[in-house]
C-alpha positions in Angstrom: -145.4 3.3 232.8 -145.1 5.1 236.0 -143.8 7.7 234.3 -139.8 7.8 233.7 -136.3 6.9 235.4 -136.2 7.4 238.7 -133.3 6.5 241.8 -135.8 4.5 243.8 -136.2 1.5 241.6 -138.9 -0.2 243.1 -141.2 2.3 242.6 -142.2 0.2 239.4 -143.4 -2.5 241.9 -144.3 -1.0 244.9 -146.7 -1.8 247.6 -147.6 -1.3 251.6 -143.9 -2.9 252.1 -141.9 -1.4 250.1 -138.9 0.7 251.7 -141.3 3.9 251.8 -139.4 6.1 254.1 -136.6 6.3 251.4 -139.1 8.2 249.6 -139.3 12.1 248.9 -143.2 12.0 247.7 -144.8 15.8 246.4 -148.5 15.4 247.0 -150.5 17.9 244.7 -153.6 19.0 246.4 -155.2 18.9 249.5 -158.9 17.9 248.9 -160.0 14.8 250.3 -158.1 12.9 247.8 -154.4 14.6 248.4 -155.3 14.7 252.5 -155.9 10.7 251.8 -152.5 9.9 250.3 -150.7 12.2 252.1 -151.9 10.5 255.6 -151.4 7.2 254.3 -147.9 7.6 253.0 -146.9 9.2 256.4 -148.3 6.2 257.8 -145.7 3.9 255.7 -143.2 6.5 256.6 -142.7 8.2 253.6 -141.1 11.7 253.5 -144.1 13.8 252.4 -144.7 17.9 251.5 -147.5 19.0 250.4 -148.4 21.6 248.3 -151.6 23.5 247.2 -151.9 27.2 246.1 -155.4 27.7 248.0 -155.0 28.7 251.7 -158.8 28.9 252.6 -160.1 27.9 256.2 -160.4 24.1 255.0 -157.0 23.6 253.2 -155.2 24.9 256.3 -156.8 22.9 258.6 -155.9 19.5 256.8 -152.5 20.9 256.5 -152.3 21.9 260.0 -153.2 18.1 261.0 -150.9 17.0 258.3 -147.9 18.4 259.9 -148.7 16.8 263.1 -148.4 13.8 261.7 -144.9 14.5 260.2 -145.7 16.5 256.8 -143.8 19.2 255.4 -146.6 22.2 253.7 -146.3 24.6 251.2 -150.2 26.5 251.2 -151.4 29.3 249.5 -150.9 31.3 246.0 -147.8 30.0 244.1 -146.9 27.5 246.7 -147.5 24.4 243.7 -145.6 26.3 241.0 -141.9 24.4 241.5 -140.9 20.9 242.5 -138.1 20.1 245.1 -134.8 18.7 243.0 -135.0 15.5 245.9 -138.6 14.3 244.8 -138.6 11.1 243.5 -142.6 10.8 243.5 -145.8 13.1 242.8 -149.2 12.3 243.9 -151.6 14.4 241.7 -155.1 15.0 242.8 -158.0 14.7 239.8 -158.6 18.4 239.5 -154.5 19.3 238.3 -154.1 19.6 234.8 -151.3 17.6 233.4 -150.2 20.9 232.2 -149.3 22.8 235.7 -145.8 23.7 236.4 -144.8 21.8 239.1 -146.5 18.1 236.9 -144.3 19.6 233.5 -141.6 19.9 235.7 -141.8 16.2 237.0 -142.6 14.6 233.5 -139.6 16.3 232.0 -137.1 15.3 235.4 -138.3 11.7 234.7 -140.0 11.5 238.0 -143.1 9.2 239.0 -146.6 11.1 239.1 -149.1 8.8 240.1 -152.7 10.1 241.2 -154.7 8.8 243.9 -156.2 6.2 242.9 -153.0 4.4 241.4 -151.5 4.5 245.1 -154.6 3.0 246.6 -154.5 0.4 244.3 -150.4 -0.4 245.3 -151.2 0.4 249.1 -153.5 -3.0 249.0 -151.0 -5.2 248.5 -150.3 -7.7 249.9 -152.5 -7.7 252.8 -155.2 -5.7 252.1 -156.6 -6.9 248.9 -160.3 -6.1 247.2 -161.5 -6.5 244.2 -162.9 -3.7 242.4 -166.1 -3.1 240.3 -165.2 0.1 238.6 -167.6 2.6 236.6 -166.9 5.2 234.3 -168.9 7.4 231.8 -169.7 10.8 230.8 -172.8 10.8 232.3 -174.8 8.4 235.0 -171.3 7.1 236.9 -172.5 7.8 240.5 -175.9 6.6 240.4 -174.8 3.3 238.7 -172.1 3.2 241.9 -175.0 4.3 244.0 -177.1 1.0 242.4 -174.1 -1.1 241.9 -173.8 -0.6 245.7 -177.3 -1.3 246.8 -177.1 -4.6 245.1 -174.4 -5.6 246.2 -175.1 -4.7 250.1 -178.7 -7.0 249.3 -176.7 -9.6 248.7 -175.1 -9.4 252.2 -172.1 -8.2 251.0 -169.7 -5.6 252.9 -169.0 -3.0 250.5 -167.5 0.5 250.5 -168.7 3.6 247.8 -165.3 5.3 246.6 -163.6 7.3 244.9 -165.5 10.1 242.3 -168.4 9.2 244.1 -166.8 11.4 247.0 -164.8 9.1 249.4 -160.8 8.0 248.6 -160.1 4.3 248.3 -157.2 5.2 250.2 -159.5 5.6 253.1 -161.7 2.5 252.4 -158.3 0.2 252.4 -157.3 1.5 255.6 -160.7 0.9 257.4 -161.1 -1.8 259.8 -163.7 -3.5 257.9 -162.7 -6.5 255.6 -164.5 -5.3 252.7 -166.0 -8.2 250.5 -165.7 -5.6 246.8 -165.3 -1.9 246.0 -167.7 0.0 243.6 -165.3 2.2 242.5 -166.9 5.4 240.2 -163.7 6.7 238.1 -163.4 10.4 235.9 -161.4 10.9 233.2 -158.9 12.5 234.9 -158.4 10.4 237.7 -158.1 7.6 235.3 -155.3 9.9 233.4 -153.2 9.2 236.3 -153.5 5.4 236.6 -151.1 2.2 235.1 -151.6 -0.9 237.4 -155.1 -1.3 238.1 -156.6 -4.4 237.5 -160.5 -4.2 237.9 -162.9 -7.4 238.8 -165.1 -6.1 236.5 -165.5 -2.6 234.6 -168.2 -0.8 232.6 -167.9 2.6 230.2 -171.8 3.6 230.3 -171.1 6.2 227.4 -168.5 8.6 226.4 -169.7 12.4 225.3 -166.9 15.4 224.4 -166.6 17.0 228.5 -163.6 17.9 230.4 -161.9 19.2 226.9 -160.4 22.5 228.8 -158.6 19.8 231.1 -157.0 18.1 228.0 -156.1 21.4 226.3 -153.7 22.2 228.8 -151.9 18.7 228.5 -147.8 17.9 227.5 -148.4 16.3 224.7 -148.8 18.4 221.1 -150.9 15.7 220.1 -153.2 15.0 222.6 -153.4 19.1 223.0 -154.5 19.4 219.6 -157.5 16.8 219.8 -158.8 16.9 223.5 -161.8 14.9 223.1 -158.9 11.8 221.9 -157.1 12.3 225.1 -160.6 12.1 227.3 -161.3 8.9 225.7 -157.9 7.4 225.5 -158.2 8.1 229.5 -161.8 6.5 229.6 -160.5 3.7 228.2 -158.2 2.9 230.7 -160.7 1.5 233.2 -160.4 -1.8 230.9 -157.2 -1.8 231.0 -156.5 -5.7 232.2 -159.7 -6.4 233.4 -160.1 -10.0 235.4 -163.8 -11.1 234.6 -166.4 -9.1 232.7 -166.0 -5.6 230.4 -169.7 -4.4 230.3 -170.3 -1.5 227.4 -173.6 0.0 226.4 -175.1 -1.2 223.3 -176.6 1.8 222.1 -173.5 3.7 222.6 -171.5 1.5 220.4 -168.6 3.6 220.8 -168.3 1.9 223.7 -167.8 -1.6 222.8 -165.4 -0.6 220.5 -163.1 0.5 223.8 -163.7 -3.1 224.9 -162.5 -4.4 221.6 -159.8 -2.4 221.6 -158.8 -3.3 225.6 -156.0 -5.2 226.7 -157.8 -7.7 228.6 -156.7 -10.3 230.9 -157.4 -14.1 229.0 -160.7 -15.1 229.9 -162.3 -11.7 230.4 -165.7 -11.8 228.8 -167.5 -8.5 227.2 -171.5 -8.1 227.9 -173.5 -5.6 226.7 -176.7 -3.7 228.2 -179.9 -2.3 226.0 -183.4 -0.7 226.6 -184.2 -2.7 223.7 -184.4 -6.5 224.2 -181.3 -7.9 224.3 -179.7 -10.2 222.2 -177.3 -13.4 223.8 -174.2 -11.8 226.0 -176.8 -9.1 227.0 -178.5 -7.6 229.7 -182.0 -5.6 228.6 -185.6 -4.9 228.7 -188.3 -7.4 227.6 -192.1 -6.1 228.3 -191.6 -4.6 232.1 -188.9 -6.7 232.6 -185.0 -6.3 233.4 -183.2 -9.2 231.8 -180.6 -11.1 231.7 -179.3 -13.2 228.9 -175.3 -12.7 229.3 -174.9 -14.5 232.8 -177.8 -17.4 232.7 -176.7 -20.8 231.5 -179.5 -20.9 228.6 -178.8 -17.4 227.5 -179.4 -19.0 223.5 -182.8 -19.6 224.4 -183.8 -17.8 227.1 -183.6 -14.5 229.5 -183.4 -14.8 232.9 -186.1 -11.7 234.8 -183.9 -9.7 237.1 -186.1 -6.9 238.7 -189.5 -4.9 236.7 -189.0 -2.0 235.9 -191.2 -0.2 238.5 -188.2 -1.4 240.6 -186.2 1.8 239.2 -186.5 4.6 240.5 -187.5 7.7 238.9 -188.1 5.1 235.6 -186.6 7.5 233.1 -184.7 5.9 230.3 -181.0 6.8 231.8 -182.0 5.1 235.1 -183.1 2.1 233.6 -180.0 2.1 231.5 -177.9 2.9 235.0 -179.6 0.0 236.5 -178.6 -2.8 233.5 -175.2 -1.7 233.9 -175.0 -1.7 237.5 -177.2 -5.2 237.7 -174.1 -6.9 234.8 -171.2 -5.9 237.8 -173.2 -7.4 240.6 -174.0 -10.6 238.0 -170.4 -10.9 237.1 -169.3 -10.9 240.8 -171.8 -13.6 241.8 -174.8 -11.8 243.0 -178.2 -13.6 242.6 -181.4 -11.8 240.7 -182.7 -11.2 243.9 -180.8 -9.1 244.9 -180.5 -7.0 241.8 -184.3 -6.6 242.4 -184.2 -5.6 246.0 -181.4 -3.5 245.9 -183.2 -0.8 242.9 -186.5 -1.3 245.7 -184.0 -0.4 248.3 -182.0 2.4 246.4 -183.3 6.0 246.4 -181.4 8.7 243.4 -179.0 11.5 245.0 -180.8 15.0 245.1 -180.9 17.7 242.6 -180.9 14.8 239.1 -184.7 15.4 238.1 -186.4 15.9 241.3 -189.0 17.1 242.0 -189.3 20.6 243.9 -193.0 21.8 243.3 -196.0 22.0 241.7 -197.4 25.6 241.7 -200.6 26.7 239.4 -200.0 23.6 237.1 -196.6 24.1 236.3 -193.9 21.6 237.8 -190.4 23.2 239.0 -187.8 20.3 238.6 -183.9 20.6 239.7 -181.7 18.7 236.9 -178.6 20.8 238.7 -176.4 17.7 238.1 -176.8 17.8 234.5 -173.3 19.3 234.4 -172.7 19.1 230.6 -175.1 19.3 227.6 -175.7 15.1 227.6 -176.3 15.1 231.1 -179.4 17.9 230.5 -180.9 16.1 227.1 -182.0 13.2 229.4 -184.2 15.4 231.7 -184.9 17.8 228.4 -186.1 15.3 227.2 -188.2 13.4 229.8 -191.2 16.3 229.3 -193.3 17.3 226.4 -193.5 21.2 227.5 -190.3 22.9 229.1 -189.0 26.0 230.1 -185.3 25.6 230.9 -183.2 27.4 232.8 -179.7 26.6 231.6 -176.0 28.2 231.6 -172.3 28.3 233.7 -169.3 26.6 232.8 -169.5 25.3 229.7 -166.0 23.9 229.0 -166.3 24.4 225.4 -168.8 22.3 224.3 -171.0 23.0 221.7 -174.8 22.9 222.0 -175.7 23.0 218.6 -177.2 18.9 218.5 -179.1 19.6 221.8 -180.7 22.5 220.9 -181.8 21.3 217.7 -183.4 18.0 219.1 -185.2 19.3 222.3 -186.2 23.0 220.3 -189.7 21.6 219.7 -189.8 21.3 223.9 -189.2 24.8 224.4 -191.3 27.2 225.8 -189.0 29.9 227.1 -185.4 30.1 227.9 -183.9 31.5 230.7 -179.6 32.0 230.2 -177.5 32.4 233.1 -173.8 32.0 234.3 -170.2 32.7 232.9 -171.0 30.5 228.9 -174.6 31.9 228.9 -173.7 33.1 225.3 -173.0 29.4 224.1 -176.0 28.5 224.3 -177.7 31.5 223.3 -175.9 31.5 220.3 -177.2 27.6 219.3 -180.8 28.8 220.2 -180.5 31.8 218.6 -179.4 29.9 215.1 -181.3 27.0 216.1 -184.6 27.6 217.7 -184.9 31.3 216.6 -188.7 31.7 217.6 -188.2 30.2 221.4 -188.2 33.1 224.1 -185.2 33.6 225.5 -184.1 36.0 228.3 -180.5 36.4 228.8 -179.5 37.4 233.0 -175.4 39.1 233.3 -175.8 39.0 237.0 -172.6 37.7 237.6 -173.3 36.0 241.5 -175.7 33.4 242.9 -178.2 35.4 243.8 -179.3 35.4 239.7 -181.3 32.3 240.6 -183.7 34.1 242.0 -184.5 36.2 239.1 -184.7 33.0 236.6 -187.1 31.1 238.4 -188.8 34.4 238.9 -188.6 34.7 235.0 -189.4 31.4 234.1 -192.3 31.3 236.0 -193.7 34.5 233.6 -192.8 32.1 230.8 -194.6 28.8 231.9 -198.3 27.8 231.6 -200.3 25.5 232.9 -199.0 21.5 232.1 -195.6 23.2 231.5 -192.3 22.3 233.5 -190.0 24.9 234.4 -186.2 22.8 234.4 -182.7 23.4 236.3 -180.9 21.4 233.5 -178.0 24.4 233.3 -176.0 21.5 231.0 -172.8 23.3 232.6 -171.0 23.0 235.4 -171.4 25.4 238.6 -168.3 26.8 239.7 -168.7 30.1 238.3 -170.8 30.8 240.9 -171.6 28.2 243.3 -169.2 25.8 245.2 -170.9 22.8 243.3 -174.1 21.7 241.3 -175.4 20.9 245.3 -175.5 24.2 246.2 -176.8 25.3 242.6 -180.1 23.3 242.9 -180.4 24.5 246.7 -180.5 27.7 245.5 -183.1 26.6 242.7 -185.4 25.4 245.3 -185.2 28.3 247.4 -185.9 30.4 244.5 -188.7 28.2 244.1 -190.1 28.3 247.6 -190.0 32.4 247.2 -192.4 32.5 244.5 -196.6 32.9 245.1 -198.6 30.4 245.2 -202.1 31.7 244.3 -204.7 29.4 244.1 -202.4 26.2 243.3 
């Protein structure tokens, strides 16, 4: 369970009062999510070093305020590759691979790794108790949290955003605010790391191959040799003992088939969501409606309205989907229709996920940049009849053979950039051999400019030039934020003519 024999026996059952300073606790990274364990076990009194192999401005100024407070560091290159023969704990932060010396090293000594989010959920107890409404998926997780959370806060509740969506629990527990819920957006690998967690309520809004080079790198022979069964064995957790309501997407049946499979607290109920109309236990669409029959009293006979769909933003397909889900956690913790409906009124979709940027000589410029994997992109690709796509980075060895085939009929150029540019130029090639496609090695961020510059050429009138790079950014930006930034810069550079 927590990961092997260890001398501090009540690690298995820990919480805020456990004996903490007897422990010799290795925290593994110092993003936002290490810095927030780190402070909150030196709080408890907990003996705590931390360790990261970066030693950028950033790092050393957490670790500088760290050891203020009592920390031992280890910063910069090879500082993470060995693990202190007194540790009786490990903190991991999402982004380490199970695979990295100094995690081996504590699997094989029989020593505890928990990640983040399994110490925020021990660190509640007793005292600080919330119940959590948890999301995970492939695709969609923070702008369900992002609904979830605008729902809830109509219904007058006191809620706190955390964890993938970019702020620790740990954080959130240790405010002084008495927080009525949590939505709490969960990734595959911080889920990897997690054995206690009980969530209110959880949903799985679909489950696509991503992440794979993360599970590649993994202990286990078995799990190495089929990454995409480790991602999903790890997605799966979030059901794990569940209190009230598993919610799964009906048209991903994949999905329900993790609820089926869940060990489930008695009582916990499953209920789907649909853009079709839904049958009983079900939240869907009827006419312009969003609809409940899963949480009404008469959900044989009837549907209960919940918002119109003008309510969502954007109205694309995946946002309406987003929205069902999020509106089934809000139903199963109590909140009324009305607020469902004011809360998508109220909520307005994070930047770069189809927006927007400009409409120059008839052709629209849009910024997809958070469509990170090749799923993530087919929802934008798909949203316009006429498209010239800028696509390519890290492509974490997916294929992009489906894709290609489906939205080929779209294309009206191609523009390739980024570190697994030749991915996807080998599906298109194969695939869509009479599409345009222009292929750019510049190897920094300033390629951006020469894409849009390109696609532009490539675009006509009614056409829709797309930042859907269906890859992640890293390979040349610090994240997909700064990748669609540069987009619309590139954008903003280009002649306007007579538009």
């Amino acid at each position: 369970m927590t990961g092997g024999n260890t001398t501090l026996g009540w690690l298995d059952t820990a919480d805020r009062y456990s004996p903490w300073p007897e422990a010799q606790v290795v925290v593994a990274g110092l993003g936002a999510a290490g810095f927030a364990s780190a402070d909150a076990l030196l709080e408890l009194g907990a003996q705590v070093l931390v360790v990261d192999d970066s030693s950028s401005d950033t790092v050393a100024e957490k670790a500088k305020l760290l050891e203020v407070l009592g920390a031992k560091i280890r910063i910069g290159p090879g500082s993470s590759q060995t693990l202190p023969e007194n540790a009786t704990l490990v903190i991991a932060s999402p982004g380490w691979h199970p695979g990295h010396p100094l995690l081996r090293a504590a699997a094989e000594r029989g020593v505890p790794i928990w990640g983040d989010i399994e110490l925020a959920w021990r660190l509640m107890y007793p005292d600080r108790v919330v119940p959590w409404l948890a999301i995970t998926g492939t695709d969609g997780k923070t702008t369900t949290t992002q609904m979830l959370t605008a729902m809830l806060s109509a219904a007058g509740l006191k809620v706190a955003a955390v964890g993938n969506i970019g702020r620790p629990i740990i954080e959130a527990i240790n405010d002084e605010v008495d927080y009525d819920v949590f939505a709490v957006e969960l990734g595959a690998p911080e889920l990897h790391w997690v054995y206690s967690m009980q969530a209110h309520s959880a949903a799985v809004l679909n489950v696509y191959p991503d992440h794979l080079e993360w599970y590649a790198d993994v202990p286990d022979a078995a799990a190495a040799a089929d990454p995409y069964a480790g991602y999903v064995a790890d997605k799966s957790h979030i059901y794990h003992q569940v209190t009230d309501t598993c919610v799964y997407n009906v048209d991903e049946p994949f999905t329900r088939q993790l609820v089926e499979d869940a060990d489930v607290v008695e009582g916990a109920r499953a209920v789907g969501f649909t853009l079709g109309i839904p049958a009983p236990g079900m939240l869907g669409v009827v006419d312009d409606l969003l609809v409940d029959r899963a949480f009404v009293a008469q959900r044989a006979t009837a549907a209960l309205p919940l918002a119109n769909v003008a309510d969502v933003p954007s109205g694309y397909a995946h946002n309406i989907s987003n929205a069902l889900a999020a509106a089934a956690l809000a139903l199963s913790f109590g909140v009324k229709p009305a607020a469902i409906a004011a809360g998508l009124r109220n909520f307005q979709i994070a930047g770069h996920r189809i927006e927007m940027v400009a409409e120059i000589g008839g052709v629209k410029y849009v910024d997809d940049s958070k469509a990170t994997n090749w799923h993530a992109a087919r929802g934008s690709l798909t949203a316009f009849d006429k498209v010239v796509w800028i696509a390519g980075g890290q492509t974490k060895g997916l294929a992009f053979d489906e894709l290609v085939a489906e939205i080929a009929p779209r294309l009206q150029g191609v523009v390739l950039i980024g570190v697994g540019r030749a991915d996807i130029a080998s599906a298109l090639s194969r695939l869509a051999p009479t599409v345009p496609v222009v292929v750019l090695d510049e190897p920094t961020a300033a390629v951006m400019d020469e894409a849009v510059r390109v696609a532009a050429t490539m675009a006509k009138p009614g056409d829709t030039v797309l930042l859907a790079p269906a890859a992640a950014s890293r390979d040349m930006w610090v994240g997909y934020e700064a990748r669609g930034a540069t987009f619309r810069k590139a954008v903003e550079k280009l002649p306007r003519g007579d538009a």
